[in-house]
KEFITOR-907576 format. One record per residue (C-alpha): residue number from 1; residue in three letters; x negated, y, z negated. Coordinates in Angstrom, 2 decimals. Layout:
REM residues N
+-----+---------+---------+---------+---------+
| num | residuo |       X |       Y |       Z |
+-----+---------+---------+---------+---------+
| NUM |     ALA |       X |       Y |       Z |
...
+-----+---------+---------+---------+---------+
END
This chain:
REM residues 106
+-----+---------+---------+---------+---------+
| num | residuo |       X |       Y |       Z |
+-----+---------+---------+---------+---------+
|   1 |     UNK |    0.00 |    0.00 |    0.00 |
|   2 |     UNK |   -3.29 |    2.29 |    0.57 |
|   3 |     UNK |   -0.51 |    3.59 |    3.53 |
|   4 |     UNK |    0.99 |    5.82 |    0.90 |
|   5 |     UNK |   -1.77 |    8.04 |    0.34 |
|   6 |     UNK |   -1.68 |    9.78 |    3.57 |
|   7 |     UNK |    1.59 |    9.33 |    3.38 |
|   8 |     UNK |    2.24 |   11.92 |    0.53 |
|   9 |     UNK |   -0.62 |   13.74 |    2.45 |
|  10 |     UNK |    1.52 |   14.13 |    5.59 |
|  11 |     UNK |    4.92 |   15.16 |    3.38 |
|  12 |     UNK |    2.65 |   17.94 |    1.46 |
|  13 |     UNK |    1.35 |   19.18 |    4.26 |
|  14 |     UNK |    4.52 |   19.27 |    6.25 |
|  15 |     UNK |    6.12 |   21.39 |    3.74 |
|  16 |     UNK |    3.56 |   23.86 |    3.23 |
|  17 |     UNK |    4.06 |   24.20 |    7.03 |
|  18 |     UNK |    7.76 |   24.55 |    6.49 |
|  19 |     UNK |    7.45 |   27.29 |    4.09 |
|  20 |     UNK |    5.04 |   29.30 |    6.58 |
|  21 |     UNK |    7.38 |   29.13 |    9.29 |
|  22 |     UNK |   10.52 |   29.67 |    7.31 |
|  23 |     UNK |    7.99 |   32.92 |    5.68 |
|  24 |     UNK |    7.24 |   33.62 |    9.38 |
|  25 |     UNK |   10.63 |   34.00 |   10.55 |
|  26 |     UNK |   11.12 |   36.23 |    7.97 |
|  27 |     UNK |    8.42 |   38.54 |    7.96 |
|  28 |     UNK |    7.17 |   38.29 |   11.84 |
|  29 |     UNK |    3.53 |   38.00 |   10.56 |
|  30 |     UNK |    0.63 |   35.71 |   12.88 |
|  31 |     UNK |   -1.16 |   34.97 |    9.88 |
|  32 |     UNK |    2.21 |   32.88 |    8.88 |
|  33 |     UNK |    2.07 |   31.59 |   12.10 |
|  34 |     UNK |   -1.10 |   30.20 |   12.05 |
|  35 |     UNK |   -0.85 |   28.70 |    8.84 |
|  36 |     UNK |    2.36 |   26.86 |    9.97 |
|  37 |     UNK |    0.75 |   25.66 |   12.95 |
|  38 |     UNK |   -2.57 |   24.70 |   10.80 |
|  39 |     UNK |   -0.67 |   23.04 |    8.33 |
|  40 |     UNK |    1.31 |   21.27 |   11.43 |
|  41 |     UNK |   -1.98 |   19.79 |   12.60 |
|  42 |     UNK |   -3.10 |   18.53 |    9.37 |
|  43 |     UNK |   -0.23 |   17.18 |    8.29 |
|  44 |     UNK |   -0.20 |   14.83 |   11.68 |
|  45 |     UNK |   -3.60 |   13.70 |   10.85 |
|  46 |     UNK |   -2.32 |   12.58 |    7.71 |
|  47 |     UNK |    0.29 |   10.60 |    9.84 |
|  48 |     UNK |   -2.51 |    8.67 |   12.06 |
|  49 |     UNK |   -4.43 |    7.69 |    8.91 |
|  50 |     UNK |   -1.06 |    6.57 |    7.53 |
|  51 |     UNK |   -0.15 |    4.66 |   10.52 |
|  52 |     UNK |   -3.48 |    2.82 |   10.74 |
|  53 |     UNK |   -3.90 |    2.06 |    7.47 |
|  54 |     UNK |   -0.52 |   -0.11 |    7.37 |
|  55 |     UNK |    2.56 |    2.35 |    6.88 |
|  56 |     UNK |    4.31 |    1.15 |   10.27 |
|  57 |     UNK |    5.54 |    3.52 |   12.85 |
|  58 |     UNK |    9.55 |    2.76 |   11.93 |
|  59 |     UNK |    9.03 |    2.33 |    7.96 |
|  60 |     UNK |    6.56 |    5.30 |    7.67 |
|  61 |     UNK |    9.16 |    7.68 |   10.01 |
|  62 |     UNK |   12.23 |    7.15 |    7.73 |
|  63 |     UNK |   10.04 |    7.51 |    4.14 |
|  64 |     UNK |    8.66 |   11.14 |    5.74 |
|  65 |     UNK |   11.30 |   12.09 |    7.47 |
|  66 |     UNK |   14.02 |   11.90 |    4.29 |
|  67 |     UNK |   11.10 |   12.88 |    1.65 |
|  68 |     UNK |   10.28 |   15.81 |    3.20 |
|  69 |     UNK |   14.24 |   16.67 |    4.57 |
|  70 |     UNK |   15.28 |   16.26 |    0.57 |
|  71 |     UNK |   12.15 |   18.24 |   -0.57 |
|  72 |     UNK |   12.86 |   21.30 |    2.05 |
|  73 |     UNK |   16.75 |   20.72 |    1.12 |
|  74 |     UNK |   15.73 |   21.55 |   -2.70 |
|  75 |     UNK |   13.22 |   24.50 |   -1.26 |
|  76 |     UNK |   15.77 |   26.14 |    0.87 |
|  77 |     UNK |   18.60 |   25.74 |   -2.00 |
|  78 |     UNK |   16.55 |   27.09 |   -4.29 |
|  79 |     UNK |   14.02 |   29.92 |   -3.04 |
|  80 |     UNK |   15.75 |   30.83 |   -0.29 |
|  81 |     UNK |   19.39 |   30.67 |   -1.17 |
|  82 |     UNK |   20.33 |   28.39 |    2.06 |
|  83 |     UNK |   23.82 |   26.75 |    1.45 |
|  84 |     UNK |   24.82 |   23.45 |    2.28 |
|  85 |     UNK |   27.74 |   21.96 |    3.17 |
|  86 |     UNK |   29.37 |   18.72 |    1.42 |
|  87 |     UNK |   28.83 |   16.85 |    4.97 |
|  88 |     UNK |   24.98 |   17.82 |    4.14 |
|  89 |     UNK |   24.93 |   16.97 |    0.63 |
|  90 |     UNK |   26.31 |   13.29 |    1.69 |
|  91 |     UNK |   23.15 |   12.61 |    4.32 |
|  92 |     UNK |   21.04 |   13.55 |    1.51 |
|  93 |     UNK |   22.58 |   11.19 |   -0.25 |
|  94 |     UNK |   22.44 |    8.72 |    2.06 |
|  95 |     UNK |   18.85 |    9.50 |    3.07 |
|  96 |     UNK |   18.06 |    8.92 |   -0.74 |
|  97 |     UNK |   19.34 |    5.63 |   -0.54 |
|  98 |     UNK |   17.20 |    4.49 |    2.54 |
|  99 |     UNK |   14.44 |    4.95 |    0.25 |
| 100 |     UNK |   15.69 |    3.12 |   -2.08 |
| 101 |     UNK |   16.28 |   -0.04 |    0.40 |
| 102 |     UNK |   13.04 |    0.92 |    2.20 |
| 103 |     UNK |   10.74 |    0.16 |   -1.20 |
| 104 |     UNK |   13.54 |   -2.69 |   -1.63 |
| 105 |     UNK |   11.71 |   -6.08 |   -2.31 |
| 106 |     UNK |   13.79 |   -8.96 |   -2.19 |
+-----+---------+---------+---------+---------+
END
C-alpha cells in the first residue's frame, strides 16, 4: 500500500491548485495563475508515482477524485461561502461511501 503516499501527495497538491485558481478568478492575478498551474503539474507527478507504485488507474481515479471533490466541497462551503444543493450533498454522500467499499476487504 506504498501507492498511498503519492496518493495523498496528488490530493494535497490538487487542492492547493484549487485554491489558486478559485484565488485567481477572484483577484485576476498571474502569480495565482502560475501557482495553480505549478501546483497542477506537481500534483500529476504525484499521480505517475502513484500509478506505478501499485494504486491502479480505476481504484486510484475514484479515491482522488471523491477525496479531493469532498475536501474542495468543505473548502468552498466554508471559506468561500459556495452553497450546495441537497442533490450535491447526496453525491457527496455517495462519493463517501465508494471509499468506504473501495478500502472494503472482504
Amino acid at each position: 500500500m506504498i501507492w498511498i503516499i503519492p496518493l495523498v501527495g496528488l490530493i494535497i497538491f490538487e487542492l492547493i491548485a484549487d485554491i489558486f485558481a478559485k484565488e485567481y478568478s477572484l483577484k485576476n492575478n498571474s502569480a495565482l495563475w502560475l501557482g495553480a498551474v505549478l501546483s497542477y503539474v506537481i500534483a500529476n507527478v504525484f499521480w505517475l508515482y502513484a500509478i506505478k507504485n501499485g494504486s491502479g488507474l480505476a481504484r486510484g481515479a475514484i479515491i482522488f477524485s471523491v477525496s479531493s471533490a469532498v475536501i474542495a466541497t468543505v473548502l468552498g462551503l466554508y471559506f468561500y461561502h459556495e452553497k450546495m444543493t441537497g442533490y450535491q450533498t447526496a453525491g457527496i454522500i455517495l462519493g463517501l461511501t465508494s471509499l468506504i467499499l473501495i478500502f472494503w476487504e472482504a
